[in-house]
C-alpha positions as CSV (number, residue, x, y, z in Angstrom):
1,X,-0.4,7.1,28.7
2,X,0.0,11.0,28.2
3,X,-1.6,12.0,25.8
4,X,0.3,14.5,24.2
5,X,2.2,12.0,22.9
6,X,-0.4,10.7,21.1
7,X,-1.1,11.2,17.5
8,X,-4.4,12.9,16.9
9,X,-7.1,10.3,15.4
10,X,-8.5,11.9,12.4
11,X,-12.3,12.5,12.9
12,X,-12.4,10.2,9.3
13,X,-10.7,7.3,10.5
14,X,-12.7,7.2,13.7
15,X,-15.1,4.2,13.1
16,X,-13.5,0.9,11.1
17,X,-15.8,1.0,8.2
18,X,-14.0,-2.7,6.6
19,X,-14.2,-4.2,10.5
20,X,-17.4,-6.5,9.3
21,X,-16.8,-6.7,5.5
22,X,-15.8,-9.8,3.7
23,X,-11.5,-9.9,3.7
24,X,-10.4,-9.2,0.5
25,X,-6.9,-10.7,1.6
26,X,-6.3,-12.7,4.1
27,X,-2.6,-13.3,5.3
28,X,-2.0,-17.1,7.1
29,X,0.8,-17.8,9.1
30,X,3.3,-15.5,6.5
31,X,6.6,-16.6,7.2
32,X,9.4,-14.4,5.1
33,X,13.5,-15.0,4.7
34,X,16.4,-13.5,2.6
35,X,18.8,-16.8,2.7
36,X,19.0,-17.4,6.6
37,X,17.2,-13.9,7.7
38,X,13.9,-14.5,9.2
39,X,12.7,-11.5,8.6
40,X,8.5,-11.5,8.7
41,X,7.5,-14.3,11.5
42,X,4.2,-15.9,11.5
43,X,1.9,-12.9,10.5
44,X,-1.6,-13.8,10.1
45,X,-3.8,-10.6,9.2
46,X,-7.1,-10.1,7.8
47,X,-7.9,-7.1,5.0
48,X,-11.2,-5.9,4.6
49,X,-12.8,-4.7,1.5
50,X,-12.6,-0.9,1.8
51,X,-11.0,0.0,4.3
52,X,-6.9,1.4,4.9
53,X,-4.5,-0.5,7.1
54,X,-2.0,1.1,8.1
55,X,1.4,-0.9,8.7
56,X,3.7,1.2,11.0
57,X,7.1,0.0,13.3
58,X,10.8,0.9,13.4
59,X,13.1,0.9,10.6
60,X,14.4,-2.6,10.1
61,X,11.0,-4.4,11.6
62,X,9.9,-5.9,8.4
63,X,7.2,-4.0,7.4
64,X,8.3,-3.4,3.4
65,X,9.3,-7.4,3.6
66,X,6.1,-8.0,4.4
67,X,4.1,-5.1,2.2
68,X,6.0,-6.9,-0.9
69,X,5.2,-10.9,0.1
70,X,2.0,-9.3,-0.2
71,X,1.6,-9.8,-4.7
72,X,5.3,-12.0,-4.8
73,X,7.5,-9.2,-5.1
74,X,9.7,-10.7,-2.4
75,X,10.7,-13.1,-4.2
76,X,12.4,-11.5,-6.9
77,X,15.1,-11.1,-4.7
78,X,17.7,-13.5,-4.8
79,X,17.5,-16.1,-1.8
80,X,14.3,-14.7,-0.8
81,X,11.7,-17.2,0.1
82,X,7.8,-17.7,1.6
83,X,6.0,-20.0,3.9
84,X,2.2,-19.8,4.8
85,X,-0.6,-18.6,2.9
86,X,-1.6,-15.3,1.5
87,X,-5.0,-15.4,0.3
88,X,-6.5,-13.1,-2.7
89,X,-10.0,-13.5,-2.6
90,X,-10.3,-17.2,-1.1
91,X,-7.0,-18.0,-3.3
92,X,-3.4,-18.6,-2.1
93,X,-1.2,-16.5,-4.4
94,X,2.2,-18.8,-3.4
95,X,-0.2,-22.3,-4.2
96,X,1.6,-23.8,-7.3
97,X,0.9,-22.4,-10.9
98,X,0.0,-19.4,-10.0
99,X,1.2,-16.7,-12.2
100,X,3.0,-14.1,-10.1
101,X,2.2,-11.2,-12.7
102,X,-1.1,-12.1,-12.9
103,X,-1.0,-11.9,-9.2
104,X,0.5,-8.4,-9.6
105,X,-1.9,-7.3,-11.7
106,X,-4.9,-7.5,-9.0
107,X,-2.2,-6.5,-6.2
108,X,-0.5,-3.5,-7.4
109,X,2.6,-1.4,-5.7
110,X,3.9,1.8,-5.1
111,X,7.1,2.5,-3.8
112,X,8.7,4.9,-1.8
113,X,10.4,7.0,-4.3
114,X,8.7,8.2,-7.5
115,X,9.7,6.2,-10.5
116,X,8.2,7.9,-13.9
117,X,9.8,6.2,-16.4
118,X,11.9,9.1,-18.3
119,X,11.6,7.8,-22.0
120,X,8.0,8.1,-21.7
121,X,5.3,10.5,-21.8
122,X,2.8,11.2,-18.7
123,X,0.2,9.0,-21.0
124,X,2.8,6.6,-22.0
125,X,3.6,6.1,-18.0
126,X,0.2,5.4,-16.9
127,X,-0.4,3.2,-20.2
128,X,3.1,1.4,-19.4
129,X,1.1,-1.9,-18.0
130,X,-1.6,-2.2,-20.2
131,X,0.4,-4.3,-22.8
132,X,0.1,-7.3,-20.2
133,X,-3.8,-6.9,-20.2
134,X,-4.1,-7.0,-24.2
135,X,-1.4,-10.1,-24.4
136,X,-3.3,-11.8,-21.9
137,X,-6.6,-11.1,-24.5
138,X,-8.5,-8.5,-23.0
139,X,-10.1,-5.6,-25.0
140,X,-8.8,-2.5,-23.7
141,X,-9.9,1.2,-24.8
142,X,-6.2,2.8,-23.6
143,X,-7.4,6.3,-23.7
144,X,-10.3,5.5,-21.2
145,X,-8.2,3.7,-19.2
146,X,-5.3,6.5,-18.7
147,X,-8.2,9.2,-18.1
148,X,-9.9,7.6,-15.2
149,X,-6.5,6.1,-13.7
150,X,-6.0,9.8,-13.8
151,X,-8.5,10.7,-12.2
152,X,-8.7,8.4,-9.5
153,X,-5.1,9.1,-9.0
154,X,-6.6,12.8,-8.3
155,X,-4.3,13.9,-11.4
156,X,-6.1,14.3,-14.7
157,X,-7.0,17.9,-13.9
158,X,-3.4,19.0,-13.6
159,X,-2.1,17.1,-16.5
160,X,-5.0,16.5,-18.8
161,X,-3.7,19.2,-21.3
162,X,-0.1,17.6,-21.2
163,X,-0.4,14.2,-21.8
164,X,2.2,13.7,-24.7
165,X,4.8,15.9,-22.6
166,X,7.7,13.6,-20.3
167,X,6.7,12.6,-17.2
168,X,10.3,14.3,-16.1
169,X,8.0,17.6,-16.2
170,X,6.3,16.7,-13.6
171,X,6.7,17.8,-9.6
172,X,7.7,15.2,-7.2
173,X,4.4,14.6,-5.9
174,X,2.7,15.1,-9.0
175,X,5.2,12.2,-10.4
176,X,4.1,10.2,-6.8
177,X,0.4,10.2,-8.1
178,X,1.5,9.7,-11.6
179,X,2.7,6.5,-10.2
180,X,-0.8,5.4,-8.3
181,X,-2.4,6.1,-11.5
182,X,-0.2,3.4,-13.2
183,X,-0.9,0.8,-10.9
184,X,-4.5,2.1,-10.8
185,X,-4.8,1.6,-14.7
186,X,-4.8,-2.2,-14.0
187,X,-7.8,-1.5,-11.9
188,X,-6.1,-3.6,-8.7
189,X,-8.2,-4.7,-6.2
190,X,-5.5,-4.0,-3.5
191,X,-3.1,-1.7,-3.6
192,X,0.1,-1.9,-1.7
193,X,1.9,1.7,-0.9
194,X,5.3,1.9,0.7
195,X,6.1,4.9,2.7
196,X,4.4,6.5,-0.5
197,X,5.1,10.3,1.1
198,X,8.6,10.3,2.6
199,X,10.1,11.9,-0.1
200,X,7.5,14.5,-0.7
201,X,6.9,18.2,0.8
202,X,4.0,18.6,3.2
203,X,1.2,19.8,0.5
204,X,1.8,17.1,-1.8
205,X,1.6,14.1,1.1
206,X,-1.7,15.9,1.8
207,X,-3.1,15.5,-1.7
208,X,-1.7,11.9,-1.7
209,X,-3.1,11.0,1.9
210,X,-6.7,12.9,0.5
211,X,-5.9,10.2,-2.7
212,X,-5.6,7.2,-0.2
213,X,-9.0,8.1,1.4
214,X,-10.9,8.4,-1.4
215,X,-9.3,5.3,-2.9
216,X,-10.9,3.1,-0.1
217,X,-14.4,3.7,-1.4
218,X,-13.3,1.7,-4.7
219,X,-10.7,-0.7,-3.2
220,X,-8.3,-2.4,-0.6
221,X,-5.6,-0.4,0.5
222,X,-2.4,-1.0,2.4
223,X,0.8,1.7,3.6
224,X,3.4,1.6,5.2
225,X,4.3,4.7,6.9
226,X,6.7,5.8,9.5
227,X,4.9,8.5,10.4
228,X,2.3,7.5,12.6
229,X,0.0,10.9,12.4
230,X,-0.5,9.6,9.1
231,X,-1.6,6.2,9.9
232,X,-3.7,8.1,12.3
233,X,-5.2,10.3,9.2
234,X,-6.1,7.5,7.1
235,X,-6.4,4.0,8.1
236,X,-9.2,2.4,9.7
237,X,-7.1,-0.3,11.2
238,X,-3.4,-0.6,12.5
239,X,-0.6,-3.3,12.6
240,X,2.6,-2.7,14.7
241,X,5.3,-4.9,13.9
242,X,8.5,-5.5,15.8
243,X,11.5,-7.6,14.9
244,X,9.4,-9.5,12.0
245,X,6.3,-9.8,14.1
246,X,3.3,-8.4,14.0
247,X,3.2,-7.3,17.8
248,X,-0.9,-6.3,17.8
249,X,-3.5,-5.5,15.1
250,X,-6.4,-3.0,16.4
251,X,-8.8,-0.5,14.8
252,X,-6.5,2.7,14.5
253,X,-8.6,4.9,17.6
254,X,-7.5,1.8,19.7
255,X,-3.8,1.2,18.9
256,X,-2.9,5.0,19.3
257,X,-5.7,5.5,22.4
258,X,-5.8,2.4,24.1
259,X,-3.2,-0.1,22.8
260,X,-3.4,-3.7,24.2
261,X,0.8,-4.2,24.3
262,X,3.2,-2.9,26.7
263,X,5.7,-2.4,23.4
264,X,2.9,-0.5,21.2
265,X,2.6,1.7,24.2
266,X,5.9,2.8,23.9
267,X,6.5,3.1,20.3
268,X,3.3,5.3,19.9
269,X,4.1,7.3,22.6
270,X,7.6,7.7,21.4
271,X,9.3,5.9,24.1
272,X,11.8,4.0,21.2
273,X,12.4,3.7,17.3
């Protein structure tokens, strides 16, 4: 394999740290569909506590599909349907009467795009899912919760003087981490991040990938990227899918060094997609 076309293995990805902690999630034989599409085939993956997977493959291969059958969002699209198991903890989150927002609450999402809602303030954005938590009973100190969402999110030092001002003030990437501290305000134990920098410059995806990092010391994380430098930056374990499979699942220094699949080999190495 040459390797100059090879993406550099961050020095801080180099061991898996999650390869021998207890799965947080743990996918089963995932089977995904919109109507007649098969479009995730039997993928069966295992997320460790702590630690980043990176989810990376060409456009089309199934990789938000699957990112979203992760906490049900899948199916709230019409003719979309699951087979298999995705376990949260030891639980299936598909077995019958399970509530899918209270699924989404312990799973949370971020999409590609920034989406700060433009009625509300930067509080009022990060506070926007907290409602759910008090109907559901739970005793909630708001302000405590927007500050450190905030600053896990990397954010409260930029914004901490502003909180009553729109979102809308807010730079593209500073609106991107405005969004991971909403989802972080539920205090998820995985969070789910969908191409989370292809819309920002290249400082901002730096803070957000410096974010991601430091987020696995707390919790569960899992992006999909295009860009595969990035998965080598900051996941301690890659999946390559093709065509709705998951071709091969390896420790990220092994899938971009030593990849056990003729087809990884070429999409690393830039051979196709």
């Amino acid at each position: 394999m040459a390797s100059s076309s090879v993406p550099a293995v961050a020095e801080r990805s180099g061991t898996f740290p999650g390869a021998d902690a207890p799965a947080r999630m743990e996918v089963r034989s995932l089977d995904a569909y919109f109507g007649s599409v098969h479009a995730v085939k039997d993928v069966s993956i295992r997320l460790p506590e702590h630690t980043v997977t990176a989810i990376i493959g060409p456009s089309g291969c199934g990789k938000s599909t699957f990112l979203r059958t992760l906490n049900r969002m899948h199916e709230t699209v019409p003719t979309a349907r699951v087979s298999g198991e995705v376990l949260l903890d030891g639980r299936d989150i598909y077995a019958p009467g399970v509530d899918p927002v209270s699924v989404r609450r312990h799973v949370g999402m971020v999409f590609q795009r920034p989406t700060a809602f433009p009625t509300m303030s930067i509080r009022g954005n990060v506070a926007a899912g907290l409602s759910v938590l008090r109907a559901a009973g739970e005793k909630i100190d708001q302000n405590e919760r927007v500050e450190r969402a905030l600053q896990r999110s990397a954010l409260w030092e930029e914004v901490k003087d502003r909180l009553e001002e729109s979102a809308l003030g807010l730079s593209g990437g500073q609106q991107q981490r405005l969004c991971i501290a909403r989802a972080l305000a539920m205090e998820p134990q995985l969070l789910l991040l969908d191409e989370p920098t292809a819309s920002l410059d290249p400082i901002s995806t730096e803070k957000v990938e410096d974010l991601v990092h430091q987020l696995r010391q707390e919790i569960t994380v899992v992006i999909v990227t295009h860009n595969m430098q990035q998965a080598a930056r900051v996941s301690g374990q890659t999946a390559f899918f093709l065509h709705g499979e998951m071709i091969e699942l390896s420790p990220t220094t092994e899938i971009f060094t030593r990849p056990r699949d003729d087809r990884t080999e070429a999409y690393v190495t830039g051979r196709f997609g």
